[in-house]
C-alpha positions as CSV (number, residue, x, y, z in Angstrom):
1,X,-25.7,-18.6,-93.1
2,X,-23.4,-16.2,-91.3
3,X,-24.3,-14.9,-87.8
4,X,-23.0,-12.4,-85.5
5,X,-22.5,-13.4,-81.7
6,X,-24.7,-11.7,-79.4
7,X,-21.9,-9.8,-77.0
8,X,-21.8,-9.9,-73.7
9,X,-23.2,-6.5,-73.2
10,X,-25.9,-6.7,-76.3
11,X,-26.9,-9.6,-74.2
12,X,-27.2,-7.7,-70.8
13,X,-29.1,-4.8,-72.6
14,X,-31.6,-7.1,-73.6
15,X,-31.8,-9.3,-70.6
16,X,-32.2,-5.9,-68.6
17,X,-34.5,-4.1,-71.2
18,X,-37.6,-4.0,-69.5
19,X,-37.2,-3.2,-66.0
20,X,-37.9,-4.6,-62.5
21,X,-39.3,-2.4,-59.9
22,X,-39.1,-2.6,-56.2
23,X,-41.3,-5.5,-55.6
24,X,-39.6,-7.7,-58.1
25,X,-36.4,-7.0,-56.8
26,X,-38.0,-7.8,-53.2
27,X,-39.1,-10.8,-54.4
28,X,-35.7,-11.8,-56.3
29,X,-33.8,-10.9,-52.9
30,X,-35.9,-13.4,-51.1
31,X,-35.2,-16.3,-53.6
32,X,-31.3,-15.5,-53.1
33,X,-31.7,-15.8,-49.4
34,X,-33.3,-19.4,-49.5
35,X,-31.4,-20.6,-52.4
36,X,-33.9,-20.2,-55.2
37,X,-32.8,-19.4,-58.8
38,X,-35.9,-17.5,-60.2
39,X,-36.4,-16.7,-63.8
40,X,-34.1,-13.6,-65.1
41,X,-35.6,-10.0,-66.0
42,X,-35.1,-11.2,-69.7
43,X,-37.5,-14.6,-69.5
44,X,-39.8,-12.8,-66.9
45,X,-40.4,-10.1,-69.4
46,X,-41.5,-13.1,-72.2
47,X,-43.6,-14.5,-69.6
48,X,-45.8,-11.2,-68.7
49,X,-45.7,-10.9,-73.1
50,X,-47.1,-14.1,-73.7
51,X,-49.6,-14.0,-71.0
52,X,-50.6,-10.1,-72.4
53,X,-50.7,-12.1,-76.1
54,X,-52.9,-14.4,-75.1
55,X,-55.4,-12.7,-72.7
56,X,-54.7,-14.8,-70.5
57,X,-57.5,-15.7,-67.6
58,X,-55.9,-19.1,-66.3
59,X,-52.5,-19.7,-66.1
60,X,-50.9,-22.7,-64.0
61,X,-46.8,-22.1,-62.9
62,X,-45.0,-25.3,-61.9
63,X,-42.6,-24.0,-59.9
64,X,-43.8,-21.5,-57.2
65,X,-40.4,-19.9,-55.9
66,X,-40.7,-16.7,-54.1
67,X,-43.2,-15.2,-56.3
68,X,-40.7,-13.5,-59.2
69,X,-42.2,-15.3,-62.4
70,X,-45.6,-15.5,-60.7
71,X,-45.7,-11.6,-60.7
72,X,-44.5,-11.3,-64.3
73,X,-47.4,-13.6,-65.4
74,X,-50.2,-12.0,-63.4
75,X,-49.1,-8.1,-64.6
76,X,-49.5,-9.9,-68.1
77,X,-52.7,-11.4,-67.6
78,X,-56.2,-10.2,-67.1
79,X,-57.1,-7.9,-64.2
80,X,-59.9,-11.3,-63.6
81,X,-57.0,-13.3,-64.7
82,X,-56.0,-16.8,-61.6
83,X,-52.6,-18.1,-61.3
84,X,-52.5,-21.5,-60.5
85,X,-49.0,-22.1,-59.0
86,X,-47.4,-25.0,-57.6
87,X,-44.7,-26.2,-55.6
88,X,-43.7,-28.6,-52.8
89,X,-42.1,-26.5,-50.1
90,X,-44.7,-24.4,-48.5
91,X,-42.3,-22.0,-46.8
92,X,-41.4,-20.5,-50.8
93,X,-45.2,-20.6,-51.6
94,X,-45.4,-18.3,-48.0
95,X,-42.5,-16.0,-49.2
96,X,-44.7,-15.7,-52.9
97,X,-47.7,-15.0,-51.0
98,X,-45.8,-11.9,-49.2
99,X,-44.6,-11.2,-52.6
100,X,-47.8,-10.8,-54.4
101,X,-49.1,-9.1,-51.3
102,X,-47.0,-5.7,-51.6
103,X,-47.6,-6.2,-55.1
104,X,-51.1,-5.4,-54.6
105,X,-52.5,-8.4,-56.3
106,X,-55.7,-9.7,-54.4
107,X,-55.5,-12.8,-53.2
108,X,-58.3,-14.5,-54.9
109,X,-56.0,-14.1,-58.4
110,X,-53.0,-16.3,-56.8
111,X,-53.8,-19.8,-56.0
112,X,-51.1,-21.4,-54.2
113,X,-51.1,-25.7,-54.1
114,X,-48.7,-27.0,-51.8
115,X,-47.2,-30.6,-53.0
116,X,-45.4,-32.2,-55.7
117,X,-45.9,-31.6,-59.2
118,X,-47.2,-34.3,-60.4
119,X,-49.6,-35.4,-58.2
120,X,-51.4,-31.8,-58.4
121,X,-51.6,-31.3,-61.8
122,X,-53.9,-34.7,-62.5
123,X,-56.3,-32.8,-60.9
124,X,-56.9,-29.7,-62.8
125,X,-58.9,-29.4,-65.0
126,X,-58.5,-30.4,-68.9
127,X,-58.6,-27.6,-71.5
128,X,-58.7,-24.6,-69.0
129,X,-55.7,-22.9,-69.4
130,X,-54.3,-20.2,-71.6
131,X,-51.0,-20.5,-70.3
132,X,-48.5,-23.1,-68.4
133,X,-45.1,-22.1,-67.3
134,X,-43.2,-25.0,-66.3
135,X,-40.0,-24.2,-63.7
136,X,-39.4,-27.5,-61.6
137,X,-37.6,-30.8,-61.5
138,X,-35.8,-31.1,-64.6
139,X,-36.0,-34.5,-65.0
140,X,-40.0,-34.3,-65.0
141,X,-40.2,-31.9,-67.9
142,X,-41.3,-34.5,-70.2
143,X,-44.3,-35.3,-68.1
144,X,-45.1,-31.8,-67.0
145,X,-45.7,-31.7,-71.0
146,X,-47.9,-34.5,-71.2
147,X,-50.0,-32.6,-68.7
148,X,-49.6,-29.5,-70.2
149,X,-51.3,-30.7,-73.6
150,X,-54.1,-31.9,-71.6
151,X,-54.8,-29.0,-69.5
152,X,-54.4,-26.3,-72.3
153,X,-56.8,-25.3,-74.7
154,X,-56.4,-25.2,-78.2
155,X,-54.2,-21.8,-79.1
156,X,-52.6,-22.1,-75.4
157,X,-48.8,-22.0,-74.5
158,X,-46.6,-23.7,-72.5
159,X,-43.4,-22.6,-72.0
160,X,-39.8,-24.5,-70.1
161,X,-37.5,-22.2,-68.8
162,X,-33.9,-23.3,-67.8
163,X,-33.9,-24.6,-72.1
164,X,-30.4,-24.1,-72.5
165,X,-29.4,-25.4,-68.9
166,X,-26.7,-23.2,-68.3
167,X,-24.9,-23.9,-71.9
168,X,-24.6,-27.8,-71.6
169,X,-27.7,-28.6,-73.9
170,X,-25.9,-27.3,-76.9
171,X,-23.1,-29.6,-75.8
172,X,-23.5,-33.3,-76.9
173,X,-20.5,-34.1,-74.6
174,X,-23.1,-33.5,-71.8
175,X,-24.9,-36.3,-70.7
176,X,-25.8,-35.8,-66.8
177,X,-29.9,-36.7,-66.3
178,X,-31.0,-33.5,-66.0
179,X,-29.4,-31.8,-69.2
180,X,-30.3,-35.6,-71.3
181,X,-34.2,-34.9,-70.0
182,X,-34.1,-30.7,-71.4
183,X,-32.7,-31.6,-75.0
184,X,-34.7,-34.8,-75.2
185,X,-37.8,-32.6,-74.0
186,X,-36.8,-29.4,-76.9
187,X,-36.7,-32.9,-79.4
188,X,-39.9,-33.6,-78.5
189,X,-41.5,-29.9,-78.5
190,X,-40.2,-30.0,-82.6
191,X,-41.0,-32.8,-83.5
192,X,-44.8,-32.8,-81.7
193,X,-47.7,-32.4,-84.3
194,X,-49.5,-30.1,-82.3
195,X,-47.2,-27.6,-81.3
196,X,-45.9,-24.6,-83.0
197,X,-42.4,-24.0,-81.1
198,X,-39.5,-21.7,-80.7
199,X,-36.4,-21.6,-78.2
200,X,-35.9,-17.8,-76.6
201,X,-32.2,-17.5,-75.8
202,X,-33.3,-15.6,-73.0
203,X,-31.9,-15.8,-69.6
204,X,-30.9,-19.4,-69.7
205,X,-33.5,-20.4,-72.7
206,X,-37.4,-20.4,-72.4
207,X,-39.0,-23.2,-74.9
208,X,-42.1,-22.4,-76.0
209,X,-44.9,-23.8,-77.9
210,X,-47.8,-23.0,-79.2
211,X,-50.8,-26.1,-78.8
212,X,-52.5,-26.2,-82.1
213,X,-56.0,-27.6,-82.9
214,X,-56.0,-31.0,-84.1
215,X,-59.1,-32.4,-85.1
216,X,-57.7,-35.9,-85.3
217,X,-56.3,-36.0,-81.7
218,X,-59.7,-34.9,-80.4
């Protein structure tokens, strides 16, 4: 099958096709000045989609920042709708806090956990979740899915942003840790029996998939 490239400026149409507003760029100026990379306009967008899709009342974000992606999912999710998000520096999760403040979101619907990944997620609870956006350490992608399973419930999403890792996961020459743990982490997404999935090359890729209901893994 034949394909067209995407150009550079089909690309930057879509990435910029739905717009952000005063607070996201606020938000998105912050991350710059502390050294965050938040999601793009393009992969925000999906998020606040998906989350709208799904109805979503609980949603849990590994990867706090500054509060960009955390505002895409809550404008997508119910007006009762909690975000769970997580991330081990405090002083991001205080910059997303002012963030979701001028936003006008109450407090109540952002639930900020300081710490590491890993040892928060253990202890949420299983089968709760519409939606889990996953945006931290690389390397732990394959376990923030493991988790992910567990704490969605059948018809939920999770979703991996950073999927294309700045071009070097379509590269089998590239074989640093962090780019080896993404494609082994999209293998695993396809290949899973109880995931529906599909790559967005939005931004720099957003894998996401679809948990299924499997009678047998019940």
């Amino acid at each position: 099958m034949t394909t067209t490239p995407v150009s550079a400026a089909s690309w930057s149409y879509a990435e910029e096709f739905v717009a952000e507003d005063e607070v996201l760029a606020a938000a998105r100026a912050r991350a710059q000045e502390v050294g965050v990379v938040a999601i793009g306009p393009g992969g925000g967008a999906a998020l606040r989609f998906l989350a709208s899709v799904l109805d979503a009342r609980a949603v849990v974000e590994i990867g706090t920042g500054t509060g960009v992606s955390g505002l895409w999912l809550l404008r997508g999710m119910r007006a009762d709708g909690v975000l769970t998000t997580v991330d081990i520096e405090t002083e991001h999760q205080r910059l997303a806090r002012q963030s979701f403040n001028e936003a006008g979101i109450a407090s109540q619907r952002a639930r900020t956990i300081s710490g590491a990944a890993l040892d928060v997620l253990p202890r949420l609870t299983d089968g709760h979740y519409d939606l889990v956006f996953c945006d931290g350490d690389k390397r732990e992608y394959a376990a923030y899915l493991t988790e992910a399973l567990r704490l969605l419930r059948p018809g939920g999403v999770v979703a991996f942003d950073n999927a294309l890792w700045h071009d070097r996961v379509a590269d089998p020459a590239q074989r640093d840790e962090e780019t080896v743990a993404i494609r082994d982490l999209g293998r695993a997404v396809v290949e899973h029996p109880d995931l529906v999935s599909l790559l967005l090359p939005v931004g720099d890729g957003l894998l996401v998939a679809k948990k299924t209901w499997n009678p047998e893994s019940d």
